[in-house]
DONU-133346 format. One record per residue (C-alpha): residue in three letters; z, y, x. Coordinates in steps of 0.25 Angstrom, whole numbers, plus 5000, padded with zeros to 4 digits. Layout:
residues N
alaZYX...
This chain:
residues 258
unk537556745622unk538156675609unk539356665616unk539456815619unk538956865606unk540056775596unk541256805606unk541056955602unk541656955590unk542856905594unk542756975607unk542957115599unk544057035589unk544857015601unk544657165607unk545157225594unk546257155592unk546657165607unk546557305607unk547357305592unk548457245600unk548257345612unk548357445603unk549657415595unk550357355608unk550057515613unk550457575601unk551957495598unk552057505615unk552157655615unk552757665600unk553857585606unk553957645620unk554057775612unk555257725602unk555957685616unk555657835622unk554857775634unk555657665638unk555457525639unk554057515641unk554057395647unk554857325641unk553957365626unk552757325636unk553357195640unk553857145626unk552557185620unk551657105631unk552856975628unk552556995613unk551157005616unk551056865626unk551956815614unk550956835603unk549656785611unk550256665614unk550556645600unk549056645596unk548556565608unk549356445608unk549956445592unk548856375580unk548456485574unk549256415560unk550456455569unk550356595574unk551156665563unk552356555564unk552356575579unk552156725581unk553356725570unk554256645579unk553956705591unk554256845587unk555556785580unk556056725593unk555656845601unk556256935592unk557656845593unk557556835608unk557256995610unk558457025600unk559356955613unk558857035624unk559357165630unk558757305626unk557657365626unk557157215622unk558057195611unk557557305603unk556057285605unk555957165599unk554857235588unk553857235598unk553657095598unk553057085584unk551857175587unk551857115602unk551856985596unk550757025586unk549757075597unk550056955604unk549456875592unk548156975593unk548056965606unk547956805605unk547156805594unk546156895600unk546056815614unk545956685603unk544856725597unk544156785608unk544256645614unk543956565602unk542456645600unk542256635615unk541956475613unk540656445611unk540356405596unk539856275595unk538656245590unk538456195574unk537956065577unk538755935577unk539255875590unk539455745591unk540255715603unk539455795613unk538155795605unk537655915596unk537155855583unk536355955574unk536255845560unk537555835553unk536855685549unk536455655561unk537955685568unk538655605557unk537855485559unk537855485575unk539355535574unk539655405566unk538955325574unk539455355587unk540855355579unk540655195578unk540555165594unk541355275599unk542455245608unk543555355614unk543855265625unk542255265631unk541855405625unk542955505624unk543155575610unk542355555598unk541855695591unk541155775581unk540955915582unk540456025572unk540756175575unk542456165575unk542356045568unk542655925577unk542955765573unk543355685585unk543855545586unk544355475598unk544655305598unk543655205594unk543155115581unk543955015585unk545555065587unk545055195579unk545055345578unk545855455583unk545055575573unk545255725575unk544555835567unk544455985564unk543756065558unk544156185568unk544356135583unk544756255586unk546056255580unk546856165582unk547756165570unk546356095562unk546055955569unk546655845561unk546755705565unk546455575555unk547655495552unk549255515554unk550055485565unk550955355562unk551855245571unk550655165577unk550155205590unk548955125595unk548155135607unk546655205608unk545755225618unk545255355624unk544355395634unk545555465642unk546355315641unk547255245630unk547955335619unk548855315607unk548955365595unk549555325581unk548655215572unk548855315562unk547955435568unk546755305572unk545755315562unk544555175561unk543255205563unk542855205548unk543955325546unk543455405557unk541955395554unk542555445538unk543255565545unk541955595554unk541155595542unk542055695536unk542055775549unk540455805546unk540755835531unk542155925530unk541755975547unk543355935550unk544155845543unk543755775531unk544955805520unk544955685514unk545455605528unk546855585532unk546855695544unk548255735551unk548655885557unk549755915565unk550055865580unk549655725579unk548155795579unk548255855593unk549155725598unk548055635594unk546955705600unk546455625611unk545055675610unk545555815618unk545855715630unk544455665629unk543555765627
């Protein structure tokens, strides 16, 4: 019932701004059809629907940080491409604008839709796999079990609060691999603790042996410091030395040992 009663919301969100793009896809259709004196209707319907699948793709694979640049270049290069071809397409090439733009509402309305449909999580700490209601009670099993934990015999090591989440995967003896967000649902937010640099060492995981740069391996005494901060800030303590950018999503071993 929970689930139901939150997914509404959004439910009628996405509604609106689907029918907002059926609307204005019917109205530039026959606005269009009519400046051509009812011709080449489907070749309006088949460049609007490109633009359209164009758009949507846009806002379901493309970092929300992105979406501009993106939806930019790919009217740009669509533009350049139609100016080449023979007419009636060359001189429709203003519909991909709008078609492009319903695109983006039509992704961002199925993205929403999806994102409320996922059950909230309960606003208690989770401790890898166990709900922990006392802040002070989790910090001090969570350091505790940070002491004797090892990836290779128990998988990932993690700390979860709402869409915060701190995860570590190696041992106290070769060190820690440290991921955190304060948002796990984007992407763009994890950060990883350290720098990437010319050293590769071997570590241990539940899946098998793994490398990674001595750079990005953080000691026992660091990690337990960053988990700490992970209670306090809910993310990434700002005072640590964290790392974004591609190494983030390189070095994530921990999404092979759930």
């Amino acid at each position: 019932m929970k689930g139901s009663l939150r997914i509404k919301p959004a439910a009628q969100e996405a509604l609106a701004m689907l029918g907002v793009a059926a609307i204005s896809g019917a109205v530039i259709f026959w606005v269009i059809y009519s400046e051509l004196d009812g011709s080449h209707g489907i070749e309006i319907a088949a460049l609007m629907l490109a633009g359209i699948l164009g758009g949507g793709l846009i806002r379901g694979f493309v970092r929300e940080k992105r979406v501009t640049l993106v939806f930019v270049i790919l009217v740009a290069a669509e533009v350049v491409l139609l100016s080449q071809a023979p007419q009636p397409w060359s001189g429709m090439w203003l519909l991909l604008v709008p078609s492009n733009g319903m695109g983006l509402m039509v992704g961002t309305a199925a993205h929403r839709l999806i994102l409320a449909s996922k059950p909230k999580p309960r606003d208690v700490w989770n401790l890898n796999g166990v709900e922990i209601p006392s802040t002070a009670i989790a910090k001090e099993k969570s350091v505790s079990a940070l002491y004797s934990w090892d990836e290779g015999d128990s998988g990932r090591f993690y700390v979860q609060r709402n869409g915060g989440v701190f995860e570590a995967v190696g041992n106290p003896v070769t060190g820690f691999i440290v991921h955190c967000t304060p948002n796990s649902e984007d992407e763009g937010e994890w950060r990883i603790l350290g720098a990437d640099d010319a050293n590769v060492v071997e570590i241990r995981l539940l899946s098998g042996p793994a490398y990674a740069p001595k750079g990005i391996l953080t000691d026992l005494e660091g990690t337990r410091k960053a988990l700490l901060g992970f209670f306090h800030h809910r993310g990434p303590d700002p005072e640590l030395p964290w790392t974004s950018g591609e190494d983030v999503r390189t070095y994530r071993f921990s999404q092979s040992s759930h």
